[in-house]
PDB file of the backbone (N, CA, C, O) and the ligand in Angstrom, with CONECT records:
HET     ZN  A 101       1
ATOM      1  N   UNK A   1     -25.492-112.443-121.410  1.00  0.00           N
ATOM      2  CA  UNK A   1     -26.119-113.736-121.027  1.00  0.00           C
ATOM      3  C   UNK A   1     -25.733-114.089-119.590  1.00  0.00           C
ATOM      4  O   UNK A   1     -24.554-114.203-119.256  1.00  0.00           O
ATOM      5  N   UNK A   2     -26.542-114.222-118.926  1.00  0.00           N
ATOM      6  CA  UNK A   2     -26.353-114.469-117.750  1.00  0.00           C
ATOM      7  C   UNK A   2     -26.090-116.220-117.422  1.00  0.00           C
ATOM      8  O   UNK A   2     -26.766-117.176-117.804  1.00  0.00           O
ATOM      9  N   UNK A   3     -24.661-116.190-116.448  1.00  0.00           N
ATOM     10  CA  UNK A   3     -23.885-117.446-115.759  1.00  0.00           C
ATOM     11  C   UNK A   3     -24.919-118.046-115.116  1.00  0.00           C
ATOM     12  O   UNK A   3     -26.034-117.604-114.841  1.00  0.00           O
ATOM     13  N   UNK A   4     -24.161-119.664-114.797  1.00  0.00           N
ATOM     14  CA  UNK A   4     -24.452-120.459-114.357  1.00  0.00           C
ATOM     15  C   UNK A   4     -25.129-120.154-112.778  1.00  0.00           C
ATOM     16  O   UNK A   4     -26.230-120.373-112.273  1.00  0.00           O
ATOM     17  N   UNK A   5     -23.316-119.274-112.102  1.00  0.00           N
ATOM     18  CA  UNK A   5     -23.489-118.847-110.941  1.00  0.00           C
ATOM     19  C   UNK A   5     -24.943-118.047-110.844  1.00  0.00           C
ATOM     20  O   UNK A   5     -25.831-118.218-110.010  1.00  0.00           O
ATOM     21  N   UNK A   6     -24.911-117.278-111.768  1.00  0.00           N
ATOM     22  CA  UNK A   6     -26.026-115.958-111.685  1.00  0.00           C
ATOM     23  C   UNK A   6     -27.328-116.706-111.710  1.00  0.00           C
ATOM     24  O   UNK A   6     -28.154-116.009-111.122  1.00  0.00           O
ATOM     25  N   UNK A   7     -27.713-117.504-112.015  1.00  0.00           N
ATOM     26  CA  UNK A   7     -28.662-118.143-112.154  1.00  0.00           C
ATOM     27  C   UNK A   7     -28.895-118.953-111.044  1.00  0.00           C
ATOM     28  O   UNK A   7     -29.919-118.728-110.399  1.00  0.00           O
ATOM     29  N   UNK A   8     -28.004-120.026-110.621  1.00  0.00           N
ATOM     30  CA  UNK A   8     -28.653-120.594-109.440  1.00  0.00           C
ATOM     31  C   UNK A   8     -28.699-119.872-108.229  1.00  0.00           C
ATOM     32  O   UNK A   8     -29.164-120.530-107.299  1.00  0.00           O
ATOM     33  N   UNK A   9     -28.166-118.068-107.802  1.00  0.00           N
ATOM     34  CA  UNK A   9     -28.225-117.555-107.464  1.00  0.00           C
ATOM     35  C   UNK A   9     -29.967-116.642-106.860  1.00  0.00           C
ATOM     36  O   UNK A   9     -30.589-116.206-105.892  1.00  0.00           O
ATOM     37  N   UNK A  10     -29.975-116.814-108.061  1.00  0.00           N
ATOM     38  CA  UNK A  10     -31.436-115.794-108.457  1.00  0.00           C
ATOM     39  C   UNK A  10     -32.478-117.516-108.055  1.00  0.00           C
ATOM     40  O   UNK A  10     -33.336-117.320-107.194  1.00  0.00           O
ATOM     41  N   UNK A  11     -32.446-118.348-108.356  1.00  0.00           N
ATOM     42  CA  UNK A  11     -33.331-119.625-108.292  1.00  0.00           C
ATOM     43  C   UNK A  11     -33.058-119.524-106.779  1.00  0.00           C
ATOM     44  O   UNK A  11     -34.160-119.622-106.238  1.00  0.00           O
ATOM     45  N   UNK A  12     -32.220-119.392-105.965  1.00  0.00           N
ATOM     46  CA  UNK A  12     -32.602-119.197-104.089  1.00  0.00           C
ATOM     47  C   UNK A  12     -33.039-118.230-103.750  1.00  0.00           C
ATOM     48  O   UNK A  12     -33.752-117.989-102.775  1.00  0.00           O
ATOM     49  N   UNK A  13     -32.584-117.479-104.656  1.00  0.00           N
ATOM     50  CA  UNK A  13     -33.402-115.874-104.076  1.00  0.00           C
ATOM     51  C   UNK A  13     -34.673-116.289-104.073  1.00  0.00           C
ATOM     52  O   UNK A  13     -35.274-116.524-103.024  1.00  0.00           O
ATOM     53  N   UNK A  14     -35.368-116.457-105.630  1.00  0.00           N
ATOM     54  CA  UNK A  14     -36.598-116.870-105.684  1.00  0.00           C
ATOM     55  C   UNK A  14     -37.274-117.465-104.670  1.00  0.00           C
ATOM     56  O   UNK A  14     -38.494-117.307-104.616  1.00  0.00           O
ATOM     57  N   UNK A  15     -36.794-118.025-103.971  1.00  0.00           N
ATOM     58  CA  UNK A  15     -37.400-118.639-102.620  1.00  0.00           C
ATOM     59  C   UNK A  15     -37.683-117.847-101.689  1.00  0.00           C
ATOM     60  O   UNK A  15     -38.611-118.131-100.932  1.00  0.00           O
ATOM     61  N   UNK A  16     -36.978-116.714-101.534  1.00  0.00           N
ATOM     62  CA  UNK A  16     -36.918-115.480-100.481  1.00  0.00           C
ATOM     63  C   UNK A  16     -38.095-114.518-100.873  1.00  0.00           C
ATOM     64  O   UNK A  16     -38.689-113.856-100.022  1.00  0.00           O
ATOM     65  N   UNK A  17     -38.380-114.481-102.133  1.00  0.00           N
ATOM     66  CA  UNK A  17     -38.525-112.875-102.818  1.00  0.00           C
ATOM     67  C   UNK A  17     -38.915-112.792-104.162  1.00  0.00           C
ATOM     68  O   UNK A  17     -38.148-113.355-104.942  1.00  0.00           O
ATOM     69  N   UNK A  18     -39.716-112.344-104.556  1.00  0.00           N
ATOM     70  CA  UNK A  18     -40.532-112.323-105.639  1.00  0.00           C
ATOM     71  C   UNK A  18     -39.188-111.673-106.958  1.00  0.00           C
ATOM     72  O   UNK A  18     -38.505-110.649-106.971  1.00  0.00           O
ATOM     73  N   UNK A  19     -39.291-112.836-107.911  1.00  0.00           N
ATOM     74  CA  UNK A  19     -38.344-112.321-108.572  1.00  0.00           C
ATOM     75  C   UNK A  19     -38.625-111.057-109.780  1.00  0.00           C
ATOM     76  O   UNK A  19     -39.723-111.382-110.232  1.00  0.00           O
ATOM     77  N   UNK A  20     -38.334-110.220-110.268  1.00  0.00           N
ATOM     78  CA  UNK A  20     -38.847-109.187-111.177  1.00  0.00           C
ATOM     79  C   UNK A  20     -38.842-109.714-112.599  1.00  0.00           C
ATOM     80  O   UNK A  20     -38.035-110.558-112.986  1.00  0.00           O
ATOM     81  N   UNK A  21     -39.979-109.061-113.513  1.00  0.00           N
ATOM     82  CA  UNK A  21     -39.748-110.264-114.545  1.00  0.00           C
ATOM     83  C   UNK A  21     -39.024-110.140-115.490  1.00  0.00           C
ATOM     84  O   UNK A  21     -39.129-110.830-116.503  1.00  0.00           O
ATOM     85  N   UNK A  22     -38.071-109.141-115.303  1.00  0.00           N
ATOM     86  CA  UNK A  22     -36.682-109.687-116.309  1.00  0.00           C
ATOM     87  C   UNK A  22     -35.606-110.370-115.379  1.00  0.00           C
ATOM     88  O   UNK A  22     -34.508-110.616-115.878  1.00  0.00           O
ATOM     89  N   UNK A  23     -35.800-110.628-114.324  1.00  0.00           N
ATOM     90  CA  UNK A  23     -34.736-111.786-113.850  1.00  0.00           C
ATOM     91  C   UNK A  23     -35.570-113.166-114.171  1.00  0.00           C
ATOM     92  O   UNK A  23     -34.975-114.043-114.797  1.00  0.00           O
ATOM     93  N   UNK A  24     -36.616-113.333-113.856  1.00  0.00           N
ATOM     94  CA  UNK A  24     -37.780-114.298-114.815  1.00  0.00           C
ATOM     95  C   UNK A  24     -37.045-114.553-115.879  1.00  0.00           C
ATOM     96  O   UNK A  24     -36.336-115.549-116.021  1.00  0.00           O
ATOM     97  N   UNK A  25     -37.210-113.544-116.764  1.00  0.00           N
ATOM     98  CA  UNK A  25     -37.247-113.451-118.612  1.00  0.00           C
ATOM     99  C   UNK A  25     -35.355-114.422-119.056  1.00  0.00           C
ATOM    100  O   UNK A  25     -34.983-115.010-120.071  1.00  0.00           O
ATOM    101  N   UNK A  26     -34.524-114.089-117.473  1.00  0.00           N
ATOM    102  CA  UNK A  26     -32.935-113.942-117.961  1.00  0.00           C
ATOM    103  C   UNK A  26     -33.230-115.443-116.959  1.00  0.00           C
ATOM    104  O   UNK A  26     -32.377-116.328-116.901  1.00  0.00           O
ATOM    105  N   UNK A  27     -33.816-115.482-116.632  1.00  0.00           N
ATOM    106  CA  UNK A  27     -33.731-117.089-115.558  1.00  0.00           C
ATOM    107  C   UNK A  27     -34.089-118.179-116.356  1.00  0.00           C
ATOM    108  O   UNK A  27     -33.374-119.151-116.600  1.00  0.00           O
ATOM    109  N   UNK A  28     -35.765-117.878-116.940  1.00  0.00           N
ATOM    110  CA  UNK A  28     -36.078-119.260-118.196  1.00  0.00           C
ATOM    111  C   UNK A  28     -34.867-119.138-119.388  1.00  0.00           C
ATOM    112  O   UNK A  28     -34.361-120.218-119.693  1.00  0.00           O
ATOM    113  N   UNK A  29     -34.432-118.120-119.984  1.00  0.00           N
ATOM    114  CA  UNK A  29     -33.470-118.285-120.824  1.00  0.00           C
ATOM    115  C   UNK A  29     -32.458-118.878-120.755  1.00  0.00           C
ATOM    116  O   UNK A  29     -31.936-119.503-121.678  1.00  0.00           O
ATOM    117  N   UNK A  30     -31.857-118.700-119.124  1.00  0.00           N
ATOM    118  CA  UNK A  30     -30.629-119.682-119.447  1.00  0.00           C
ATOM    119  C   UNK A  30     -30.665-121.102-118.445  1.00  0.00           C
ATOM    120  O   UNK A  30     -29.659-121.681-118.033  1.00  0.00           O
ATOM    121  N   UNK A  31     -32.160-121.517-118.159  1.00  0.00           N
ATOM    122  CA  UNK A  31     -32.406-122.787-117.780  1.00  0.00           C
ATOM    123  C   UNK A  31     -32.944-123.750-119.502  1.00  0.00           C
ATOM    124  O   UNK A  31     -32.857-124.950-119.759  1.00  0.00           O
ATOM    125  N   UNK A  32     -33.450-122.644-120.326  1.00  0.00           N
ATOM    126  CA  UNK A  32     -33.898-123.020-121.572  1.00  0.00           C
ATOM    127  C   UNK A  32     -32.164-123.882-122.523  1.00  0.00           C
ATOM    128  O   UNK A  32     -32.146-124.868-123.260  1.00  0.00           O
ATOM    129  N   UNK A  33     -31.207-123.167-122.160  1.00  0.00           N
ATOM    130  CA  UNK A  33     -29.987-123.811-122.452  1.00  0.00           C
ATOM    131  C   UNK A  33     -29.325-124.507-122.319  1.00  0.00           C
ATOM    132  O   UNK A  33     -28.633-125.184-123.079  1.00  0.00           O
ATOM    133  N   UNK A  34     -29.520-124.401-120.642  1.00  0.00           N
ATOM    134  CA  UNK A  34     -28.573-125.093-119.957  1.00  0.00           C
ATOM    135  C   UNK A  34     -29.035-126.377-118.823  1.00  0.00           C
ATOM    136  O   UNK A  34     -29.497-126.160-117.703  1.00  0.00           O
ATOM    137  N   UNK A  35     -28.825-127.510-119.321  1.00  0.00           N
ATOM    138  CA  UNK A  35     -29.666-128.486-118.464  1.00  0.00           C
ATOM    139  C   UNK A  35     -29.328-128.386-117.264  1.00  0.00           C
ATOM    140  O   UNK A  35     -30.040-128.231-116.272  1.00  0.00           O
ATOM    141  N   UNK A  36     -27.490-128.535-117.415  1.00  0.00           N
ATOM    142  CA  UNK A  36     -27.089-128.167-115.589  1.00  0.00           C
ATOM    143  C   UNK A  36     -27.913-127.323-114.288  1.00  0.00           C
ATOM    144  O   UNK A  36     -28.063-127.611-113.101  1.00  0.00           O
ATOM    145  N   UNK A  37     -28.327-126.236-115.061  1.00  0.00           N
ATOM    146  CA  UNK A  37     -29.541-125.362-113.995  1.00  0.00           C
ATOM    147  C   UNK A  37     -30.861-126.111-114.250  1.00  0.00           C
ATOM    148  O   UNK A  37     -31.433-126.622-113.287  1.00  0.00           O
ATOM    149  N   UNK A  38     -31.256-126.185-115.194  1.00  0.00           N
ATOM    150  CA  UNK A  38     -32.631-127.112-115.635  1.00  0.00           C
ATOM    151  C   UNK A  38     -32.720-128.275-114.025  1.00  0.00           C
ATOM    152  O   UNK A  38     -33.246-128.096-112.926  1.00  0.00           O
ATOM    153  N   UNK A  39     -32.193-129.050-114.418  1.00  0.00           N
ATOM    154  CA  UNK A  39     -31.913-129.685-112.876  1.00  0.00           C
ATOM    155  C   UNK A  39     -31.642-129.153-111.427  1.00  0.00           C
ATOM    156  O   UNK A  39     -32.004-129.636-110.355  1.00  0.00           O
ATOM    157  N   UNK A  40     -31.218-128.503-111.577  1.00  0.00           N
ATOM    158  CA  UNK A  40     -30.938-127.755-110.235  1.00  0.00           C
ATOM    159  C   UNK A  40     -32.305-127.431-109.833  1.00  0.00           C
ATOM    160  O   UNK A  40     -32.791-127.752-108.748  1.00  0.00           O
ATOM    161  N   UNK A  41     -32.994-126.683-110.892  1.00  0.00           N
ATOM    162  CA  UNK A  41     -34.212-126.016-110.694  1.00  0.00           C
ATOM    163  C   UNK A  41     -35.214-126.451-110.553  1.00  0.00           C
ATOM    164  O   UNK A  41     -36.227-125.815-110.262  1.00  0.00           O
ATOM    165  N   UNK A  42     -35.107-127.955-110.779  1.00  0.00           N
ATOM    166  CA  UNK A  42     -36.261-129.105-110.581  1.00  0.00           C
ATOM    167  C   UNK A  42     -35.765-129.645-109.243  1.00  0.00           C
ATOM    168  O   UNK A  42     -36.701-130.000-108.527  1.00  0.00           O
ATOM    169  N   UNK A  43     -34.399-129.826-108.635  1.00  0.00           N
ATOM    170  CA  UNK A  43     -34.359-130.168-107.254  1.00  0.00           C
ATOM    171  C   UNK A  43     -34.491-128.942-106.559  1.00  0.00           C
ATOM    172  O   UNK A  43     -34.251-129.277-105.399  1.00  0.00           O
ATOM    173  N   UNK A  44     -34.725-127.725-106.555  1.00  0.00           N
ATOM    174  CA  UNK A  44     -34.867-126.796-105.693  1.00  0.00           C
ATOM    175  C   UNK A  44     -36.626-126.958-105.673  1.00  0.00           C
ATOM    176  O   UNK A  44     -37.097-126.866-104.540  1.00  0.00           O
ATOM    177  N   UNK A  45     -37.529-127.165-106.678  1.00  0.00           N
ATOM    178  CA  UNK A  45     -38.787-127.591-106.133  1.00  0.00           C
ATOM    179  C   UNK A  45     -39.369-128.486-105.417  1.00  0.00           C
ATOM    180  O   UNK A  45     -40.423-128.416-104.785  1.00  0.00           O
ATOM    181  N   UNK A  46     -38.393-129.615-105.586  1.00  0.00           N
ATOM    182  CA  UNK A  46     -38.650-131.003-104.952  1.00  0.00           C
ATOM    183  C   UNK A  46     -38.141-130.672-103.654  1.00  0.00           C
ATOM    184  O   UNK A  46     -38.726-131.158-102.685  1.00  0.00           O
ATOM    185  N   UNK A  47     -36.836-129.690-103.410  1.00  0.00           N
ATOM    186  CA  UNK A  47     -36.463-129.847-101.879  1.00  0.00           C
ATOM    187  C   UNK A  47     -37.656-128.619-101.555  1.00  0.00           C
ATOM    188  O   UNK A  47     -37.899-128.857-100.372  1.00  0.00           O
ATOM    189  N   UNK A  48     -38.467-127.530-101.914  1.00  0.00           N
ATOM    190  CA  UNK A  48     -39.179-127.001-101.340  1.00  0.00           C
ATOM    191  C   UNK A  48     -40.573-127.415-101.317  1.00  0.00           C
ATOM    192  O   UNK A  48     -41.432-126.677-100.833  1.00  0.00           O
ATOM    193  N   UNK A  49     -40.791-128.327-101.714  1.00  0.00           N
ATOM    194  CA  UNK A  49     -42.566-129.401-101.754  1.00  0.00           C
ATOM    195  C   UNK A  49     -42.000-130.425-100.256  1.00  0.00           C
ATOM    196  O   UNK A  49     -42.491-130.553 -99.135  1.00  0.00           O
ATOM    197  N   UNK A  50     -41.069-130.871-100.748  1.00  0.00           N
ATOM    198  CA  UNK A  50     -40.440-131.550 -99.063  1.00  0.00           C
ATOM    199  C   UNK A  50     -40.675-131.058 -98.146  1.00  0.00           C
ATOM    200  O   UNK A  50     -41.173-131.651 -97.189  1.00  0.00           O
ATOM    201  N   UNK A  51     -40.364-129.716 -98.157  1.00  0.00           N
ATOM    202  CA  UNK A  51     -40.185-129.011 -96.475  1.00  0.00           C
ATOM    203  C   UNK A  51     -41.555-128.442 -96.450  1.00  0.00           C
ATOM    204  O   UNK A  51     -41.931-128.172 -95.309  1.00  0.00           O
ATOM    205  N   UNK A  52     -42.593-128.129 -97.607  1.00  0.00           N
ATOM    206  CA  UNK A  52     -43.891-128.044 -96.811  1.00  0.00           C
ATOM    207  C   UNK A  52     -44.471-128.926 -96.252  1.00  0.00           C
ATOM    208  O   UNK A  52     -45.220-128.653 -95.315  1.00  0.00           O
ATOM    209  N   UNK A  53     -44.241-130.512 -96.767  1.00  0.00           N
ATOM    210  CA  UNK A  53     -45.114-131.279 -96.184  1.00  0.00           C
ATOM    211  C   UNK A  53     -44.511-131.649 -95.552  1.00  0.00           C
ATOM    212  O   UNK A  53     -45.040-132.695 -95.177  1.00  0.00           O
ATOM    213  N   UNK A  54     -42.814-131.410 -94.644  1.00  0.00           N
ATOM    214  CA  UNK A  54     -42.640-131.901 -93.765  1.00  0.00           C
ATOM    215  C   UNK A  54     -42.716-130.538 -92.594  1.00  0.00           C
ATOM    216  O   UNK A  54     -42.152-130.768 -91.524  1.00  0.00           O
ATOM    217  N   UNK A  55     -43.126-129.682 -92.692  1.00  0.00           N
ATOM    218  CA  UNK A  55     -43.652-128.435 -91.718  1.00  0.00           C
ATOM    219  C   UNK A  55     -45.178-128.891 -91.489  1.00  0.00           C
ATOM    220  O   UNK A  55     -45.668-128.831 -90.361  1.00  0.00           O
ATOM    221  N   UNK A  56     -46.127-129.485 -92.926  1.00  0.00           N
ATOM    222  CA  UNK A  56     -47.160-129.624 -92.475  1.00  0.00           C
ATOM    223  C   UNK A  56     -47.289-130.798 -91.499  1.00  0.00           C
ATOM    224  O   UNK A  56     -47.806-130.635 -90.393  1.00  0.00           O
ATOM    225  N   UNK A  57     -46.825-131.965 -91.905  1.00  0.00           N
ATOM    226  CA  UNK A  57     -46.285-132.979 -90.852  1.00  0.00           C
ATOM    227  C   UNK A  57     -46.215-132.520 -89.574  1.00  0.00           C
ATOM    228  O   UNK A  57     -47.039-132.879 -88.732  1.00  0.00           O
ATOM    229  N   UNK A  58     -45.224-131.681 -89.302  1.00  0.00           N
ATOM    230  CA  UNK A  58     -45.268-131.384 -87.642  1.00  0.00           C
ATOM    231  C   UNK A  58     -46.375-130.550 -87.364  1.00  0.00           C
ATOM    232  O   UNK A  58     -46.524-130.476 -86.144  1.00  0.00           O
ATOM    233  N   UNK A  59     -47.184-129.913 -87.968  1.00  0.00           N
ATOM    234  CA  UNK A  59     -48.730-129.533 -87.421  1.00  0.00           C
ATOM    235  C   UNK A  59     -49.220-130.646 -87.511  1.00  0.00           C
ATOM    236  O   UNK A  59     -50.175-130.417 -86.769  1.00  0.00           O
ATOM    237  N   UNK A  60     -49.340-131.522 -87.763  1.00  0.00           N
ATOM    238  CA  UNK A  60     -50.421-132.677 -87.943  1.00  0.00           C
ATOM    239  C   UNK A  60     -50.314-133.293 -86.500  1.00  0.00           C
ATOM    240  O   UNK A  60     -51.345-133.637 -85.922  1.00  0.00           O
ATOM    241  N   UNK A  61     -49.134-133.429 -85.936  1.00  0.00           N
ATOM    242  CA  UNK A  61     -48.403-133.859 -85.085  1.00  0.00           C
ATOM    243  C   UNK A  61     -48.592-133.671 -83.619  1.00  0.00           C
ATOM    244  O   UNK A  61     -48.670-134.404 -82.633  1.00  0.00           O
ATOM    245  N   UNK A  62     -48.644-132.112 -83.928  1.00  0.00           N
ATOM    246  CA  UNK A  62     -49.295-131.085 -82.998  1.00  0.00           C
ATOM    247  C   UNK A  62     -50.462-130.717 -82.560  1.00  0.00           C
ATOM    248  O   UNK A  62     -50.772-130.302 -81.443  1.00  0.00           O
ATOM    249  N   UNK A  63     -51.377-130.966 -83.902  1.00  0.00           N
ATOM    250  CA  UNK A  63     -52.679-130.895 -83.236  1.00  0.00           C
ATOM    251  C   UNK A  63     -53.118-132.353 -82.714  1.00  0.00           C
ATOM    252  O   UNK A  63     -53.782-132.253 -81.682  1.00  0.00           O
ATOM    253  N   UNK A  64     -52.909-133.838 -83.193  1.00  0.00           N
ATOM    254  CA  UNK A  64     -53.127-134.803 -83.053  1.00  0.00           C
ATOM    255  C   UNK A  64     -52.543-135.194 -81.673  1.00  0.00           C
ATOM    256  O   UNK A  64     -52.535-136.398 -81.420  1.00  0.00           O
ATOM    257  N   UNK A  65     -52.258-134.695 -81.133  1.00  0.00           N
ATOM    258  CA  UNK A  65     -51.437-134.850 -79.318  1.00  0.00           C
ATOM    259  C   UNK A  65     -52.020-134.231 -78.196  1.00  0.00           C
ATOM    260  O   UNK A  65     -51.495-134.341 -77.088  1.00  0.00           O
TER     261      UNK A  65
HETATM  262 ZN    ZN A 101     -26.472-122.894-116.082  1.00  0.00          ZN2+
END
């Protein structure tokens, strides 16, 4: 069963790099358990929906000047 560590590990990778789908299969399993990552994994979407619309923001910015 894959750790806490191992898990929020693989949830940044995910950001980098397409994860394979048994790190998938071992990632929902132990977010399915464990709320501590459950959360984590809901602020790692919220901080990456942030930084698109604040990248899209500075194009908006850019072309509007
Ligand atoms: Zn955990």
């Amino acid at each position: 069963m894959m750790n806490c560590k191992e898990a929020t590990r693989l949830m940044s990778e995910g950001q980098e790099r397409k994860l394979t789908t048994s790190e998938k299969a071992a990632l929902s399993v132990h977010t399915m358990i464990c709320s501590g990552c459950r959360n984590f994994s809901q602020h790692m979407k919220v901080l990456r929906t942030m930084a698109r619309h604040f990248s899209k923001a500075a194009d908006n910015n850019d072309d509007g000047k």
